[in-house]
TORDREN-308581 format. One record per atom (N, C-alpha, C): x, y, z. Coordinates in steps of 0.02 Angstrom, whole numbers, padded with zeros to 5 digits, always signed. Layout:
BEGIN
XYZ;...
REM end
This chain:
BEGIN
+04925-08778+00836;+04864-08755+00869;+04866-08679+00875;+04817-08636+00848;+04798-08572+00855;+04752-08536+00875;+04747-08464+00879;+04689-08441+00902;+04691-08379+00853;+04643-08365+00824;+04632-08315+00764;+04555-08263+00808;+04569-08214+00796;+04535-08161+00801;+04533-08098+00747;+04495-08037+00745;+04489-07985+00719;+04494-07936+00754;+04532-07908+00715;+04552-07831+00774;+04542-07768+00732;+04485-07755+00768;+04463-07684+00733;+04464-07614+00772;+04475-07551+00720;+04470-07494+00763;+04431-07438+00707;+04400-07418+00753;+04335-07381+00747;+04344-07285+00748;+04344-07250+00691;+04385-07176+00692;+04317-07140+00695;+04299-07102+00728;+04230-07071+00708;+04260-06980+00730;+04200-06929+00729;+04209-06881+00737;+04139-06846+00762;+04153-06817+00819;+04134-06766+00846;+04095-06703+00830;+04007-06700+00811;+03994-06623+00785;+03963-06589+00848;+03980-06602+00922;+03943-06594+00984;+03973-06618+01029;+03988-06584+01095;+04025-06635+01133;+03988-06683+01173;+04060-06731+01165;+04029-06807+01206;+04079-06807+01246;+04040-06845+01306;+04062-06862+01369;+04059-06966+01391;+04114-06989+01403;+04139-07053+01404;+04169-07032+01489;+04117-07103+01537;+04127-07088+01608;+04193-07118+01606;+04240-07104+01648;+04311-07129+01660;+04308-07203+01682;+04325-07239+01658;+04321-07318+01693;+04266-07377+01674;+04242-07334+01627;+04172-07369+01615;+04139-07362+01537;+04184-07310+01513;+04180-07302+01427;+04163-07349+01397;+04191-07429+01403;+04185-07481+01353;+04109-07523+01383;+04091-07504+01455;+04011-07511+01486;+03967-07471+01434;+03991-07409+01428;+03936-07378+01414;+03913-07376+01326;+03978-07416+01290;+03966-07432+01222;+03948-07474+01208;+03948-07538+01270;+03926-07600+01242;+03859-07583+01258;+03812-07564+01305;+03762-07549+01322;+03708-07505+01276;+03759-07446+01252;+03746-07417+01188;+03727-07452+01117;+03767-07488+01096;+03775-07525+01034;+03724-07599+01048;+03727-07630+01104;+03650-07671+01115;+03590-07655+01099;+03576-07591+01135;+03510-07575+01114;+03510-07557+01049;+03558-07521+01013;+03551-07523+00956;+03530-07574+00915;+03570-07624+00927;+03552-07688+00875;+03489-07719+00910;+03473-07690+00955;+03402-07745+00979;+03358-07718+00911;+03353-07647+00921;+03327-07611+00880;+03324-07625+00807;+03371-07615+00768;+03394-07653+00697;+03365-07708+00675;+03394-07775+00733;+03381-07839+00689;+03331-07905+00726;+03307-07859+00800;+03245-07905+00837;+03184-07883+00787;+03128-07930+00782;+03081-07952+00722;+03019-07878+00792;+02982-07848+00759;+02932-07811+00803;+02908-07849+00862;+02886-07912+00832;+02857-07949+00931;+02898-07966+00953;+02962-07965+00950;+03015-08006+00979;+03024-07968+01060;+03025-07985+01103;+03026-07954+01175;+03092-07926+01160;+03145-07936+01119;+03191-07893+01130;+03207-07821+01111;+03139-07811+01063;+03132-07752+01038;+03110-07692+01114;+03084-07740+01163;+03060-07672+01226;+03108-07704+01289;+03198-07715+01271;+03241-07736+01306;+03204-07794+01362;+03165-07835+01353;+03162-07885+01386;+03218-07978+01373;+03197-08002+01428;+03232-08074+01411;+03211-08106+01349;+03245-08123+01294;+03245-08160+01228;+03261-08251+01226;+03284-08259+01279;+03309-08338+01279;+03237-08394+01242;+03196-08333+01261;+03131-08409+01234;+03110-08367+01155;+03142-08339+01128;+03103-08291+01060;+03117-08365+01019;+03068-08372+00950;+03086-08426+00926;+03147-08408+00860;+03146-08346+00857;+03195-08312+00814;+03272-08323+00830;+03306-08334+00891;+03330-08300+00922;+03375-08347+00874;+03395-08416+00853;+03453-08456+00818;+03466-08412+00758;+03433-08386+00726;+03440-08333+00665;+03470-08251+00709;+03447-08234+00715;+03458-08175+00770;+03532-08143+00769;+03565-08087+00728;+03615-08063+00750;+03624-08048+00825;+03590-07984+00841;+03589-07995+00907;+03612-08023+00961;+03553-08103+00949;+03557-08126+01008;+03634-08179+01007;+03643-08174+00942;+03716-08204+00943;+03751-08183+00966;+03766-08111+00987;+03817-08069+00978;+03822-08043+01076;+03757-08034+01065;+03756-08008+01133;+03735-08040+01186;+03681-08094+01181;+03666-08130+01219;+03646-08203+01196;+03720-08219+01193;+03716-08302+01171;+03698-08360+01218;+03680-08397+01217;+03674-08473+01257;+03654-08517+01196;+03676-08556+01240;+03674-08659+01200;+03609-08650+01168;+03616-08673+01097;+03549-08705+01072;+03566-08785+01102;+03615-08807+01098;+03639-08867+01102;+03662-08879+01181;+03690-08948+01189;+03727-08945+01257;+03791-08928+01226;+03824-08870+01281;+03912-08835+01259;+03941-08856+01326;+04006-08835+01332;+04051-08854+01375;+04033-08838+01446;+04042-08875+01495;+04000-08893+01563;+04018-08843+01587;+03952-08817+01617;+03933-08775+01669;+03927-08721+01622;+03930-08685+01564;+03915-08650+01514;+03852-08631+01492;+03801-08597+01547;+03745-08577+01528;+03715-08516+01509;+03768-08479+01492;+03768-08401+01483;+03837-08413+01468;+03843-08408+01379;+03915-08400+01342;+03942-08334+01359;+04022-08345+01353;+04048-08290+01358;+04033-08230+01300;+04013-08163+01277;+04014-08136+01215;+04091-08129+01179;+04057-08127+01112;+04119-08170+01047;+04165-08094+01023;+04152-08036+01080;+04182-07987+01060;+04211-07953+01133;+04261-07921+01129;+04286-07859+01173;+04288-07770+01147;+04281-07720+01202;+04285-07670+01174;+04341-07662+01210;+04365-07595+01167;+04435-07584+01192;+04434-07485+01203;+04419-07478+01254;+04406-07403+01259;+04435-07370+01292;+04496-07377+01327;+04510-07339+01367;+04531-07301+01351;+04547-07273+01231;+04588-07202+01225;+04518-07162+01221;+04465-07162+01240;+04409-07139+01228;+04412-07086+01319;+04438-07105+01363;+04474-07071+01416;+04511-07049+01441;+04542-07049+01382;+04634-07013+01392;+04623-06943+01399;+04569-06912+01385;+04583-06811+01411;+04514-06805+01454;+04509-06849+01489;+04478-06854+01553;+04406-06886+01522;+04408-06901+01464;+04339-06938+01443;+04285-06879+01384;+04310-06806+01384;+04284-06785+01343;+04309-06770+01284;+04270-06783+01232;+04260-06780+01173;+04245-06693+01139;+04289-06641+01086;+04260-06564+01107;+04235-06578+01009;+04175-06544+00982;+04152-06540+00950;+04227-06528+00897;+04194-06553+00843;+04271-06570+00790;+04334-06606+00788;+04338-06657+00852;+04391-06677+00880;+04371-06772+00856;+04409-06797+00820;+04412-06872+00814;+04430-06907+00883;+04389-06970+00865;+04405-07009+00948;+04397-07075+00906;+04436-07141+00947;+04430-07191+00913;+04409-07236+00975;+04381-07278+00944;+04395-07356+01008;+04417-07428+00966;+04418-07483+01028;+04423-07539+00955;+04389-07579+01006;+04398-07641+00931;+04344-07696+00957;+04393-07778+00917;+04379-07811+00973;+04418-07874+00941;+04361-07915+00949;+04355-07971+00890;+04288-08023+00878;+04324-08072+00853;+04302-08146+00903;+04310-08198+00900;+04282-08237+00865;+04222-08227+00855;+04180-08277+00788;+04189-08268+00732;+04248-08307+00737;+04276-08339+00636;+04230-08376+00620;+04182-08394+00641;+04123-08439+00585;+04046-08413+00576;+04030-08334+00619;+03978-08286+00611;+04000-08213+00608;+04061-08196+00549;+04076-08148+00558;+04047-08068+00587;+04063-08046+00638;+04001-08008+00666;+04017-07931+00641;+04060-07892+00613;+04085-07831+00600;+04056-07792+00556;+04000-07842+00503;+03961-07795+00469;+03884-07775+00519;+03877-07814+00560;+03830-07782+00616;+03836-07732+00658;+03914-07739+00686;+03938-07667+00744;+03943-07613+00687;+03959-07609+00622;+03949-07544+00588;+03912-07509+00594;+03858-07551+00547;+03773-07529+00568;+03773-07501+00647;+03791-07549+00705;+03759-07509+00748;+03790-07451+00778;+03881-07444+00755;+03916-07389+00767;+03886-07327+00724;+03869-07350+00680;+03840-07263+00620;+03790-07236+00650;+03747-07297+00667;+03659-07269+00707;+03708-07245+00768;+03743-07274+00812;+03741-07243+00878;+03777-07173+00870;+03843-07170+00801;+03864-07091+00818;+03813-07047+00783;+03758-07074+00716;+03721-07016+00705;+03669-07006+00772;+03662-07035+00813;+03614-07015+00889;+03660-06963+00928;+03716-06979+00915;+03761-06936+00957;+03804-06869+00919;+03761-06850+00874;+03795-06803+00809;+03858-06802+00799;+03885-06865+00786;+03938-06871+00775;+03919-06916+00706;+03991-06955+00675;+03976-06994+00600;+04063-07037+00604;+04037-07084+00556;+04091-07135+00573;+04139-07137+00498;+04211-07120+00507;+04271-07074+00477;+04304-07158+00441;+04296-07211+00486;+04349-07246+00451;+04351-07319+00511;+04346-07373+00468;+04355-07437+00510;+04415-07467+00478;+04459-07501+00512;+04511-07535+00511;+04506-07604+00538;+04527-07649+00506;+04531-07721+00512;+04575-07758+00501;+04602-07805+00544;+04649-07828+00530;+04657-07902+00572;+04657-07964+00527;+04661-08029+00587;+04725-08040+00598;+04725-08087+00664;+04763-08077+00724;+04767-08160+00743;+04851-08201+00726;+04851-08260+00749;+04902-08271+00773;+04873-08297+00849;+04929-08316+00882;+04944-08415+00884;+04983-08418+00863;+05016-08488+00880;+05042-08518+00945;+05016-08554+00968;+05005-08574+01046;+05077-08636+01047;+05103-08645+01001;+05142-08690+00998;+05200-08665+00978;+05214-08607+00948;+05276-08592+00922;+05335-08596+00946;+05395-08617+00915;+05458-08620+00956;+05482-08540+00975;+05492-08533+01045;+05517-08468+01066;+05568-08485+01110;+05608-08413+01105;+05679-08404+01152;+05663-08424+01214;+05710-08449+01238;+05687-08464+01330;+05690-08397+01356;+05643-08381+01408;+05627-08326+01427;+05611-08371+01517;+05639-08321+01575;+05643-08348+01638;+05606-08265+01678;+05595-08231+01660;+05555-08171+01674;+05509-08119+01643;+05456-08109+01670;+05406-08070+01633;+05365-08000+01685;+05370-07981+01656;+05314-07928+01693;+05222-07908+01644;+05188-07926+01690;+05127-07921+01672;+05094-07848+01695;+05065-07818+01654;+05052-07740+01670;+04950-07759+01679;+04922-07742+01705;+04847-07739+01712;+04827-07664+01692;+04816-07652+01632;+04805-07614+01611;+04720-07563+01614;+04678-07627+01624;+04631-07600+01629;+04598-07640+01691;+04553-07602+01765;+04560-07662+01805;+04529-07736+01797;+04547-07769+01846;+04549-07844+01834;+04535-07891+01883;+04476-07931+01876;+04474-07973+01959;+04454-08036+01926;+04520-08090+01940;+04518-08142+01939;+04494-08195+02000;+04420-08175+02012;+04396-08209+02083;+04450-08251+02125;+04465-08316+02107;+04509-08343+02158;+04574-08305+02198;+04585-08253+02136;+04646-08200+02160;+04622-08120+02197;+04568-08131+02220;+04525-08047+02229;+04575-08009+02281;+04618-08064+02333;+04637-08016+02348;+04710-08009+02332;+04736-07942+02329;+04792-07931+02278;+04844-07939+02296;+04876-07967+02352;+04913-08007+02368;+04922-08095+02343;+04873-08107+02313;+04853-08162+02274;+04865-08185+02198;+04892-08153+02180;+04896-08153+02119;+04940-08191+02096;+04946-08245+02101;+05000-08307+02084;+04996-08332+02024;+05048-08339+01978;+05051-08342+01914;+05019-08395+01902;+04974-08446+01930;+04955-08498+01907;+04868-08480+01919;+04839-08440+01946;+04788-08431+01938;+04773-08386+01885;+04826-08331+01862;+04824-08301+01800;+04835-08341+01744;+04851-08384+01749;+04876-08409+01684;+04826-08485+01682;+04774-08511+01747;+04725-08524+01709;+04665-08493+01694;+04642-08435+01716;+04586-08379+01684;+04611-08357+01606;+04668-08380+01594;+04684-08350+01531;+04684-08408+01489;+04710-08469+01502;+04695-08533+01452;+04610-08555+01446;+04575-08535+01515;+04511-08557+01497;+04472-08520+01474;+04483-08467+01481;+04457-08411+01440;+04464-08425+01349;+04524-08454+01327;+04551-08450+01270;+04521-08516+01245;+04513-08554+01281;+04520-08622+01253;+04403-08629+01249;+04380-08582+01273;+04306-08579+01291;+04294-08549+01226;+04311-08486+01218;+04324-08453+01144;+04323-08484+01097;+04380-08511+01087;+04402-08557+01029;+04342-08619+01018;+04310-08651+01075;+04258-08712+01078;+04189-08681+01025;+04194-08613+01077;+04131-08584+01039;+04134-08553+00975;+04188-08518+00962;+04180-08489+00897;+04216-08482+00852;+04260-08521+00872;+04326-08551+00847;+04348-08608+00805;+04388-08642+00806;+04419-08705+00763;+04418-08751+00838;+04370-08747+00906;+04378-08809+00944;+04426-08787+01003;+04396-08839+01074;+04435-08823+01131;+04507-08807+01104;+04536-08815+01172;+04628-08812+01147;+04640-08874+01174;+04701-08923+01125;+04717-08993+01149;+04745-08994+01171;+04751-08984+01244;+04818-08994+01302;+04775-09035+01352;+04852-09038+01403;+04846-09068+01443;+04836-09037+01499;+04776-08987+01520;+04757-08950+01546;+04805-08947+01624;+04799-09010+01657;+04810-09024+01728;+04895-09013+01729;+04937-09052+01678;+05013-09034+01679;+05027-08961+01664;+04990-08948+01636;+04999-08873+01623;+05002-08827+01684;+04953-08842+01714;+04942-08812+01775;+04990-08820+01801;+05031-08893+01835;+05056-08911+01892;+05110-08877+01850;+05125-08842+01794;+05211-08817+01777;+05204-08756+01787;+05128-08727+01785;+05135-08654+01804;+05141-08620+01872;+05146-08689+01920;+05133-08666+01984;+05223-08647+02016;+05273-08696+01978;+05328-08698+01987;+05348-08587+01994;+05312-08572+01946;+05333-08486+01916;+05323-08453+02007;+05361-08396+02022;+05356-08378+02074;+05346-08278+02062;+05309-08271+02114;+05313-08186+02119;+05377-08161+02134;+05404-08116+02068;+05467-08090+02125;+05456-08020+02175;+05397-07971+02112;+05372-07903+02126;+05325-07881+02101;+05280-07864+02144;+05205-07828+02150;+05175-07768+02143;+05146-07742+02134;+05137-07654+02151;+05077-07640+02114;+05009-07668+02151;+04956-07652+02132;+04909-07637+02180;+04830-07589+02139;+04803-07563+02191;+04739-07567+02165;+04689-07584+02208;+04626-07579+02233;+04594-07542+02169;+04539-07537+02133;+04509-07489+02088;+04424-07497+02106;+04384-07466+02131;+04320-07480+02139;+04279-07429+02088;+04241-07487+02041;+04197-07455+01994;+04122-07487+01993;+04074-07442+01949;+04006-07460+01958;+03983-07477+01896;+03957-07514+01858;+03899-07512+01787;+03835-07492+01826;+03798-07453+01778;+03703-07447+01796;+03675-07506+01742;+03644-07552+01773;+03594-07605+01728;+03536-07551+01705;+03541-07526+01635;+03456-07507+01618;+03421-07553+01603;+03413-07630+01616;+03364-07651+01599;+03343-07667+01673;+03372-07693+01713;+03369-07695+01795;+03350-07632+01829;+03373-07594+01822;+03382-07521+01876;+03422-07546+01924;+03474-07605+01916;+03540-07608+01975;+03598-07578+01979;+03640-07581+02006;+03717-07550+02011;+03765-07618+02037;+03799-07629+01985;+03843-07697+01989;+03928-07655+01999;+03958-07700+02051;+04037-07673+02029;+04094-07712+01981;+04128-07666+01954;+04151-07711+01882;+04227-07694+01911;+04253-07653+01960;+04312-07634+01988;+04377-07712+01969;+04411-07692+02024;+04452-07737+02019;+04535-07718+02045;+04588-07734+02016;+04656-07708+02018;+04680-07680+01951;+04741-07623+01953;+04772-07606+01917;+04864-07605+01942;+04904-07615+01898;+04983-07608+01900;+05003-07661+01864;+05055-07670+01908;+05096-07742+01882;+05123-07795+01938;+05117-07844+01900;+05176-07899+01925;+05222-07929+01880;+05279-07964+01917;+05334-07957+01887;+05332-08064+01898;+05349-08095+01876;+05345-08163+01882;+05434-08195+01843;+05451-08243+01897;+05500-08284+01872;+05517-08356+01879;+05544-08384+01817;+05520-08461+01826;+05531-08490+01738;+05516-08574+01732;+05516-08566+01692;+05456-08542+01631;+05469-08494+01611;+05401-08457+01572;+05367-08466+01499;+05429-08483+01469;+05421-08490+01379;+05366-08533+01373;+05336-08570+01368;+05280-08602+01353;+05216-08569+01383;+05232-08521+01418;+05156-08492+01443;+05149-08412+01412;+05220-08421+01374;+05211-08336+01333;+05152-08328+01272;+05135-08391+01241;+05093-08374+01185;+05005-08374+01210;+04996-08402+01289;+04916-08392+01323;+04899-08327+01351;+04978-08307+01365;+04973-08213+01394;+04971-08179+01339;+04991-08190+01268;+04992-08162+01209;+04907-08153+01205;+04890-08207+01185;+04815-08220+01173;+04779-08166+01211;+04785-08171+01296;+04756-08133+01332;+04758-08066+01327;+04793-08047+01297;+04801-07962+01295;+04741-07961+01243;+04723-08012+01215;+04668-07970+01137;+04607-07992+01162;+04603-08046+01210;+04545-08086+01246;+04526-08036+01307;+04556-08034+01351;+04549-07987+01409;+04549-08073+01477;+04565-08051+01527;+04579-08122+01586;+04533-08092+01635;+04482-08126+01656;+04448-08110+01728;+04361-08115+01714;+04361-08067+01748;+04291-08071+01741;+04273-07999+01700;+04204-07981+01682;+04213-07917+01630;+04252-07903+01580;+04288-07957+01541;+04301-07933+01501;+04265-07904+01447;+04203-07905+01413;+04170-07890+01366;+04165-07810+01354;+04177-07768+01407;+04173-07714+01399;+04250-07673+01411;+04297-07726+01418;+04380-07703+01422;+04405-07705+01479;+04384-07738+01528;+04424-07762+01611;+04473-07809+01572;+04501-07818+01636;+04557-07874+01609;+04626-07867+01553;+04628-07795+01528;+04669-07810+01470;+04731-07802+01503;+04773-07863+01467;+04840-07852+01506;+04888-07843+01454;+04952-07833+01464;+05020-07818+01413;+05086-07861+01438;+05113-07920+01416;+05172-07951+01424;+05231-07931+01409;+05271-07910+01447;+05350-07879+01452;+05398-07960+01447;+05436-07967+01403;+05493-08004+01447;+05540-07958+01449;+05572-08003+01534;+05616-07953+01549;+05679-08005+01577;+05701-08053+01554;+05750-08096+01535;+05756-08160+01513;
REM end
């Protein structure tokens, strides 16, 4: 049993400077690159051409777009699933490494990982990466691709410690507050996350035994903590709201028995765990550390 993805990174260049808000870079590209493709590949009457709701366009099963960015069931999908997760992540946070600006002549990259092995979506984000850097006098230098499979079953070394880094922040509702963070609520935001993926755009749920799984991850214990609070904002332009996408950043350190839950934290680093991932919350990094 596997999980296959595409992992791409995106080289462009700079003829003007650009500015990427700190914390919110991969907000402001997915937001960017939407309207783009509304633009591109919604039909002229299609309400999505003047950013309105598309769920009733009769286009929308053909529709890059609405695949991409705003999917739901043509069909009945997995319960309670009425607003699919999107079949991609951005990955932006080196787009803020010198405080978020970009100086005229200077290359900047981001990446993007895409889950739909059966609507390959990467010749669409081109298109809408070239339109969005020629808007931003910039031009696009070089795409890289490369798929990405992790084996959920593989035989691995016994491993009895890990440290999990939250790299970008992260709020796993049941765990909001950060004293909470018990390896068994991380580690099911990360199988259902993976196993939702895979239903939708994938080769099919994941065949486990969801409930034993659980009751073995609960055995894993916190040994050490050291995380903190991050409060951030998105602006809805199609709303005029202000949503918070915040969350936690650091690490925890977990011990127990672990080896069978190393290849769902694998997954999760390219998936992202929580809520927001689509725009790069959630990304985490697995240490073992005995």
């Amino acid at each position: 049993m596997k999980f296959a993805l595409q992992s791409c990174c995106f080289r462009l260049q700079a003829h003007r400077a650009i500015y990427f808000p700190p914390g919110v870079a991969g907000n402001v590209l997915r937001g960017g690159l939407g309207s783009i493709l509304r633009r591109l590949e919604c039909a002229d009457d299609c309400p999505g051409r003047a950013g309105m709701n598309i769920r009733n366009c009769e286009r929308r099963a053909t529709c890059p777009y609405a695949r991409i960015f705003e999917p739901t069931p043509s069909v009945v999908g997995p319960s309670g699933l009425a607003d699919w997760p999107r079949p991609f992540v951005i990955r932006g946070t080196a787009l803020t490494s010198s405080g978020g600006r970009v100086k005229p002549g200077d290359a900047f990259c981001f990446g993007l990982n895409l889950f739909d092995t059966r609507n390959p979506a990467l010749p669409h984000f081109t298109r809408a990466i070239e339109q969005w850097a020629e808007e931003r006098q910039a031009n696009l230098l070089e795409v890289k691709q490369s798929p990405v499979t992790i084996d959920l079953e593989a035989d691995r070394a016994p491993v009895s410690r890990i440290r999990i880094d939250f790299q970008t922040p992260t709020e796993l509702k049941a765990a909001a507050e950060l004293e909470n963070t018990n390896f068994s609520v991380l580690l099911a935001r990360a199988r259902d996350r993976l196993s939702t993926l895979r239903s939708l755009y994938g080769s099919g749920p994941l065949e486990i035994d969801f409930r034993a799984l659980a009751e073995r991850a609960r055995s894993v214990t916190t040994i050490r903590s050291q995380l903190q609070p991050v409060a951030l904002e998105r602006h809805s332009s199609r709303t005029g709201q202000r949503h918070g996408i915040g969350g936690f950043l650091g690490f925890v350190e977990y011990e127990g028995n672990l080896t069978e839950f190393l290849p769902y934290l694998e997954a999760a680093h390219w998936t992202g765990v929580g809520r927001h991932c689509t725009w790069g919350n959630g990304q985490i990094d697995t240490k073992v550390l005995g």
